[in-house]
PALO-599392 format. One record per atom (N, C-alpha, C): z, x, y; atom name; residue in one letter; residue number from 1. Coordinates in steps of 0.1 Angstrom, whole numbers, plus 5000, padded with zeros to 4 digits. Layout:
// PALO-599392
PT|Z|X|Y|CA|A|NUM .
...
//
This chain:
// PALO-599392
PT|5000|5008|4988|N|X|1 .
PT|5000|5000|5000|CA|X|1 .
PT|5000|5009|5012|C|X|1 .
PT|4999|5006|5023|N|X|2 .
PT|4997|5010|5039|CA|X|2 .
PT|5009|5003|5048|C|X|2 .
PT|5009|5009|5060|N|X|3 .
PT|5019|4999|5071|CA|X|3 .
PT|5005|4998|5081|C|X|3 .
PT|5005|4988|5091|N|X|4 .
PT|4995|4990|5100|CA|X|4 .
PT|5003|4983|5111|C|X|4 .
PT|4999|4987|5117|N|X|5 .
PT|5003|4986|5135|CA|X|5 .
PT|4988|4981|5148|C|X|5 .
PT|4989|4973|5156|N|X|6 .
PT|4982|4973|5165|CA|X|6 .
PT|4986|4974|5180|C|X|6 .
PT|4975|4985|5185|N|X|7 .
PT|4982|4987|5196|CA|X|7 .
PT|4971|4983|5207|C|X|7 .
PT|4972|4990|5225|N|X|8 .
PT|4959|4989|5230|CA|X|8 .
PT|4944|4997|5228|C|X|8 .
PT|4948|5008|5218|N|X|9 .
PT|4937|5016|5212|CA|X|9 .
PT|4934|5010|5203|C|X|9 .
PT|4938|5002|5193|N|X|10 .
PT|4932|4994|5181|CA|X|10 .
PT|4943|4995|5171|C|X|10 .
PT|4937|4990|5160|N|X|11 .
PT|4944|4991|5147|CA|X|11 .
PT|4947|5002|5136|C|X|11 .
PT|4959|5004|5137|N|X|12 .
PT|4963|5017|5130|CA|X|12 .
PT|4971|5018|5117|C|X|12 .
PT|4963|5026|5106|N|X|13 .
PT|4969|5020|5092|CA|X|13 .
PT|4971|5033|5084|C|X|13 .
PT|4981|5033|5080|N|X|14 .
PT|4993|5050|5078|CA|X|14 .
PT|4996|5047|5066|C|X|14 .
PT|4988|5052|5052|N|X|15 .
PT|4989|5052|5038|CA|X|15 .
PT|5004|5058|5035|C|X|15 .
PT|5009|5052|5023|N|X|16 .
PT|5019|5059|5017|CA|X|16 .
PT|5020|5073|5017|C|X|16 .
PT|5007|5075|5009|N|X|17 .
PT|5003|5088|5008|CA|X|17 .
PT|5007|5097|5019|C|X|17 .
PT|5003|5093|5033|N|X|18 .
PT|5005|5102|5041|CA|X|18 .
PT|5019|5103|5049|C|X|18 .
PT|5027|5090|5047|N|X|19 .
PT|5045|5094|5049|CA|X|19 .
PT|5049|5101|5037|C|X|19 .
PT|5043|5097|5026|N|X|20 .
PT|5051|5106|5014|CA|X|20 .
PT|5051|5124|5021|C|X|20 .
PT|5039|5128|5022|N|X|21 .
PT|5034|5145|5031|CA|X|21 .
PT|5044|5143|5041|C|X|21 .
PT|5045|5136|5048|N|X|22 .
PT|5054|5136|5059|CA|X|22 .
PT|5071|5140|5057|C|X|22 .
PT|5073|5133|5049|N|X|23 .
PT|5085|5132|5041|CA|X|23 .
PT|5091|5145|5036|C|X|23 .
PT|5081|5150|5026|N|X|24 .
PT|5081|5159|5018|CA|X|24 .
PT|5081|5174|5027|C|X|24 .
PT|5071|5176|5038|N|X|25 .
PT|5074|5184|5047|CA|X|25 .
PT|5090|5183|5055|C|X|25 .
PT|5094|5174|5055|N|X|26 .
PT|5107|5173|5065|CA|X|26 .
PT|5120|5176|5054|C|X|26 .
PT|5116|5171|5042|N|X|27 .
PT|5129|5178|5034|CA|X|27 .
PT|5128|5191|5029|C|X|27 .
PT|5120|5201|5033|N|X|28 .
PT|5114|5213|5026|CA|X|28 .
PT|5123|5219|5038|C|X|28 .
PT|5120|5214|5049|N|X|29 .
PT|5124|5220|5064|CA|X|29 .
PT|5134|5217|5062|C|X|29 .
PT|5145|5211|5059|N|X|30 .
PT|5157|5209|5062|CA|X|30 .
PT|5167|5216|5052|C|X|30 .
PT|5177|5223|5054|N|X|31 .
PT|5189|5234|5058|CA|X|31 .
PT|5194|5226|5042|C|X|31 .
PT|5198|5231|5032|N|X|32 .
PT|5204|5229|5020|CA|X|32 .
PT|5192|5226|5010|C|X|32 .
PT|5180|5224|5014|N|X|33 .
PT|5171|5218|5002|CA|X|33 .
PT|5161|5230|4997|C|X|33 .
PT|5159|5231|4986|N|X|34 .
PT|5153|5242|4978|CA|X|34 .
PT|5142|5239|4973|C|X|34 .
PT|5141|5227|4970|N|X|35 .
PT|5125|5224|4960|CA|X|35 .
PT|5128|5207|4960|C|X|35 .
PT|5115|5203|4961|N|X|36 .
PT|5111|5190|4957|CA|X|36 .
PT|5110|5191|4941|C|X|36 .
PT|5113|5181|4936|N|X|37 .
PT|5113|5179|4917|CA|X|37 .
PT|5103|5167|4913|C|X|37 .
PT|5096|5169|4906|N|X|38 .
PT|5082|5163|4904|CA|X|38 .
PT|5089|5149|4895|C|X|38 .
PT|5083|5140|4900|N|X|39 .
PT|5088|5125|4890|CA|X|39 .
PT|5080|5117|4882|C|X|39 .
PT|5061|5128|4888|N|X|40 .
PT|5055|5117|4877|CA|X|40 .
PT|5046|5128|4874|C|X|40 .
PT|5035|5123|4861|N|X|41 .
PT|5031|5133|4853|CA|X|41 .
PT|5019|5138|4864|C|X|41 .
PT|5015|5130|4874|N|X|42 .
PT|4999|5138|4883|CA|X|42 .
PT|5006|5148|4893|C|X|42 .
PT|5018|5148|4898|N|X|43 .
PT|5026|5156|4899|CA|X|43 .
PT|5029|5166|4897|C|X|43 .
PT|5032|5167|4881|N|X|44 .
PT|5032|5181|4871|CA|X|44 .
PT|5020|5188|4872|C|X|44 .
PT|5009|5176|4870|N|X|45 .
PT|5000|5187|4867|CA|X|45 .
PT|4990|5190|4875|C|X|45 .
PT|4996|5190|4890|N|X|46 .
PT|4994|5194|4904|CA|X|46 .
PT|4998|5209|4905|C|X|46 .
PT|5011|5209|4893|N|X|47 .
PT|5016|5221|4895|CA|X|47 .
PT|5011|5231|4887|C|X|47 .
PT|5004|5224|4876|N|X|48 .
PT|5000|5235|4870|CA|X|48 .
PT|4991|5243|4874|C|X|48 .
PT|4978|5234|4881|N|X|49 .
PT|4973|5238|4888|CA|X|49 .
PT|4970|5245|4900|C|X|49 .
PT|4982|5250|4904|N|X|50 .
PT|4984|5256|4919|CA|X|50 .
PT|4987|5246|4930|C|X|50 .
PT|4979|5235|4932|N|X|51 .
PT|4980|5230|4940|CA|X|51 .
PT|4990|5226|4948|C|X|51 .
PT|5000|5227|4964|N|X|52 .
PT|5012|5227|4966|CA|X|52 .
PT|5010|5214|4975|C|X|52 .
PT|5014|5206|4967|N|X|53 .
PT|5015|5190|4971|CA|X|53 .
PT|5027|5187|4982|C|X|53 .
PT|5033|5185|4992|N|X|54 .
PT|5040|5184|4996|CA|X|54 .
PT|5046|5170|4992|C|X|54 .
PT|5041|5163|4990|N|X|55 .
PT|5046|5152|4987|CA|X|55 .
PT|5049|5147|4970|C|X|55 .
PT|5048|5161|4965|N|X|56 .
PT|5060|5157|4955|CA|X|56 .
PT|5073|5157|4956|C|X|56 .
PT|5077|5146|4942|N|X|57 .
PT|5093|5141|4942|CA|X|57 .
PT|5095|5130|4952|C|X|57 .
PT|5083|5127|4960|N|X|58 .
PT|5086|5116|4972|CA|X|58 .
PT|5081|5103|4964|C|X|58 .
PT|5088|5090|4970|N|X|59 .
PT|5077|5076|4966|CA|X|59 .
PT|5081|5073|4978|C|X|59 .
PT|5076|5066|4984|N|X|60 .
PT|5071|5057|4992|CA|X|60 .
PT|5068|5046|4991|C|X|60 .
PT|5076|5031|4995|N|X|61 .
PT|5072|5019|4995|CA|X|61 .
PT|5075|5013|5007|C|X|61 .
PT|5063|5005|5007|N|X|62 .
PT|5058|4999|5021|CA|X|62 .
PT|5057|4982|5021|C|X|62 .
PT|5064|4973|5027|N|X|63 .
PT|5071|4960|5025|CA|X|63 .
PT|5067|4955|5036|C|X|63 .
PT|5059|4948|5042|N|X|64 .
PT|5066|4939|5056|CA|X|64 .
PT|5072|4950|5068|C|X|64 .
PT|5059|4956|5074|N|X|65 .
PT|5063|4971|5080|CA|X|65 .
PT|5076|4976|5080|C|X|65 .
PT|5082|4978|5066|N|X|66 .
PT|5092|4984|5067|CA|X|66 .
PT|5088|4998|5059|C|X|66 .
PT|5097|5007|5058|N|X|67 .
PT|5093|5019|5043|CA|X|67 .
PT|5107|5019|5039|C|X|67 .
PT|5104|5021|5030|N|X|68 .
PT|5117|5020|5019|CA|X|68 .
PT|5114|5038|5015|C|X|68 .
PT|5118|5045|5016|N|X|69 .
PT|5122|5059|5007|CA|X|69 .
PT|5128|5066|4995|C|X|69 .
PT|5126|5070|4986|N|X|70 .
PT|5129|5079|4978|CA|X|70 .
PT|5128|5094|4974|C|X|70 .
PT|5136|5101|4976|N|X|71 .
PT|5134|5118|4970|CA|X|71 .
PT|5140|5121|4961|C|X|71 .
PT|5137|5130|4956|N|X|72 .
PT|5138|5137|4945|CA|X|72 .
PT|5142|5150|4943|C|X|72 .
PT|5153|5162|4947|N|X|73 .
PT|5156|5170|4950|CA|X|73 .
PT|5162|5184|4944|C|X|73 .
PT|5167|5197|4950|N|X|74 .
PT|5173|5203|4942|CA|X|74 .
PT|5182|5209|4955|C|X|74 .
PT|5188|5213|4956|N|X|75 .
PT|5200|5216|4969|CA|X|75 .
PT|5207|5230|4964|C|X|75 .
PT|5209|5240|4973|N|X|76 .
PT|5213|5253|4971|CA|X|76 .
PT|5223|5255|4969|C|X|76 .
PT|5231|5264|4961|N|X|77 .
PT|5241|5263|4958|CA|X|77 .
PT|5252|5268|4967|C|X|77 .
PT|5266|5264|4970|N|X|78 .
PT|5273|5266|4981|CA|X|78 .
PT|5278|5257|4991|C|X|78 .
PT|5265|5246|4988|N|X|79 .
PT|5266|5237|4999|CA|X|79 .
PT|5271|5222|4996|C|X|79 .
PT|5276|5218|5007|N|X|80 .
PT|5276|5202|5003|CA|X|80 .
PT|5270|5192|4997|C|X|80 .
PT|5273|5187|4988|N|X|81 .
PT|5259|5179|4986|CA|X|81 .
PT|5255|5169|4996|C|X|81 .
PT|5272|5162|5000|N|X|82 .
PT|5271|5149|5012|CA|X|82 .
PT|5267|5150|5025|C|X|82 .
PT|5271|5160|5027|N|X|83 .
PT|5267|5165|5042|CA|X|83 .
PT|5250|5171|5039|C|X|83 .
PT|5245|5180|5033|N|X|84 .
PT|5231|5178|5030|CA|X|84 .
PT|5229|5167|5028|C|X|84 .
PT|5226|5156|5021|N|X|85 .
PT|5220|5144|5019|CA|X|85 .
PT|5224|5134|5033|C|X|85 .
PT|5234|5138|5038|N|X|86 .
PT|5230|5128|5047|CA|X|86 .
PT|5226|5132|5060|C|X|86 .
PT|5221|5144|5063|N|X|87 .
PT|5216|5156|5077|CA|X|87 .
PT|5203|5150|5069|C|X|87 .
PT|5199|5147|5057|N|X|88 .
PT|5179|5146|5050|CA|X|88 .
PT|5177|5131|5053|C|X|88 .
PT|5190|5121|5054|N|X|89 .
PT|5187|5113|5055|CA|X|89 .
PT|5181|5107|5070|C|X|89 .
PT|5189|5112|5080|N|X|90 .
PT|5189|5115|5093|CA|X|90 .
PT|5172|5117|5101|C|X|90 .
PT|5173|5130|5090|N|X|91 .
PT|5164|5135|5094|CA|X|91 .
PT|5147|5130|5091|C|X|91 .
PT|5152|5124|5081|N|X|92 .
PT|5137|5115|5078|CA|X|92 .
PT|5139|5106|5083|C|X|92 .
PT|5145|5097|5084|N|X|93 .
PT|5146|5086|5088|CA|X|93 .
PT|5141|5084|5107|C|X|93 .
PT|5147|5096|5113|N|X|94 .
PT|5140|5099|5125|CA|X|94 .
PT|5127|5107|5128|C|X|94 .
PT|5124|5112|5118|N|X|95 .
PT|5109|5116|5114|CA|X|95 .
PT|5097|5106|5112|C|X|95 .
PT|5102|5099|5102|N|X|96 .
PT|5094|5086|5100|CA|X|96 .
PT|5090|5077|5110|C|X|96 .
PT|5103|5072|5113|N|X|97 .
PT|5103|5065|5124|CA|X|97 .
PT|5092|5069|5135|C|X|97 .
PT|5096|5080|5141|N|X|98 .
PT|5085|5084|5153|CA|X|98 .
PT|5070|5086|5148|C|X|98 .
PT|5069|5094|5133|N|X|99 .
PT|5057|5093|5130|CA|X|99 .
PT|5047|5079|5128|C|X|99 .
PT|5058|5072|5124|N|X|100 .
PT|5048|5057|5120|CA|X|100 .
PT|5047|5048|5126|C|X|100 .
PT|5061|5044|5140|N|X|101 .
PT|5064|5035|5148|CA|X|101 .
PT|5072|5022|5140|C|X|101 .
PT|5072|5027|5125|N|X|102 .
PT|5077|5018|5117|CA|X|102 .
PT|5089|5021|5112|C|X|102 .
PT|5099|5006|5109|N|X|103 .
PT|5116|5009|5106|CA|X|103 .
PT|5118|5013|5095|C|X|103 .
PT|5124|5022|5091|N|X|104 .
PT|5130|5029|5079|CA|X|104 .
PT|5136|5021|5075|C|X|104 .
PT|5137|5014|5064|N|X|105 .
PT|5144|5008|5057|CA|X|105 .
PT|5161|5012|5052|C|X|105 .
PT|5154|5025|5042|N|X|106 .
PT|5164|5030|5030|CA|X|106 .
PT|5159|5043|5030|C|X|106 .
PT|5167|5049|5030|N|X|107 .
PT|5162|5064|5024|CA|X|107 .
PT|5172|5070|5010|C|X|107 .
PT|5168|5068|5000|N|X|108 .
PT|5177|5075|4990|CA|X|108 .
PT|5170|5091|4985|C|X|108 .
PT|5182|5094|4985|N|X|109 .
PT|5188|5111|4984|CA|X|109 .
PT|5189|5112|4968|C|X|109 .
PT|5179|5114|4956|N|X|110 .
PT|5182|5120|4946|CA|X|110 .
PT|5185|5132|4939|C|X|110 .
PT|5197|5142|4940|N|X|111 .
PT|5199|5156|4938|CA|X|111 .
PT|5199|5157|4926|C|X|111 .
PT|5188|5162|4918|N|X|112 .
PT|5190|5164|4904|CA|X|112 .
PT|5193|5178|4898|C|X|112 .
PT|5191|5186|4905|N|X|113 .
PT|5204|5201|4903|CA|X|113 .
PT|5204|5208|4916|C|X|113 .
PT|5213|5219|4913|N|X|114 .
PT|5217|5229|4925|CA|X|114 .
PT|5205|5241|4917|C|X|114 .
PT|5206|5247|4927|N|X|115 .
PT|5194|5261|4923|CA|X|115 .
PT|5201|5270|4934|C|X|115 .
PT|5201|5284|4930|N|X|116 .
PT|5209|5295|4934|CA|X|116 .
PT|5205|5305|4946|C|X|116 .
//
C-alpha cells in the first residue's frame, strides 16, 4: 500500500517501500543500534547477494494516512535497551513524520540480540 497527500503542487503518493528506506536509514543512524535483522526470506537473499538494502528488518503498514511501524534489531552491548528503544522511537517517529507529512501511528522496537 502507499499514503498520498494532496497539496497545491498536486498529488503526492509515498510507497511503503520508501518509508521502510527511510526508517531503516534513521535506525542505522541512531546511537545503540548495530544492525537491522532480516524478517523475510527476499531479505536474506538480498544479503547474499551483496546488495545493502536499507530497509531491511523494517515493515511498514499504511491504514487511513496513518503508518504503523515495525523493526527489527540488534543493540550494542553496554547499553540500555529502554533508553535506546525509546531515543529510535523518537527518532523515527519525527523522521517519518516530517518525511511524509503523515501521523505515526505506532512504532514497535524489536531487539532480538545485543552484538558486541
Amino acid at each position: 500500500m502507499s499514503v498520498s497527500t494532496t497539496n497545491f503542487y498536486g498529488k503526492i503518493i509515498i510507497t511503503d517501500e520508501a518509508i521502510a528506506q527511510v526508517v531503516g536509514k534513521l535506525a542505522l543512524e541512531s546511537v545503540g543500534i548495530t544492525d537491522l535483522v532480516s524478517r523475510k526470506f527476499s531479505d536474506s537473499l538480498a544479503d547474499i547477494f551483496n546488495r545493502n538494502r536499507t530497509s531491511r528488518g523494517v515493515r511498514v503498514f499504511t491504514n487511513n494516512d496513518k503508518v504503523y511501524i515495525e523493526l527489527f534489531v540488534y543493540t550494542k552491548f553496554g547499553m540500555s535497551i529502554e533508553s535506546v528503544s525509546q531515543n529510535l522511537k523518537k527518532r523515527i517517529q519525527h523522521g517519518v513524520e516530517e518525511f511524509t507529512g503523515m501521523i505515526v501511528d505506532t512504532v514497535n522496537i524489536n531487539v532480538i540480540g545485543v552484538k558486541i
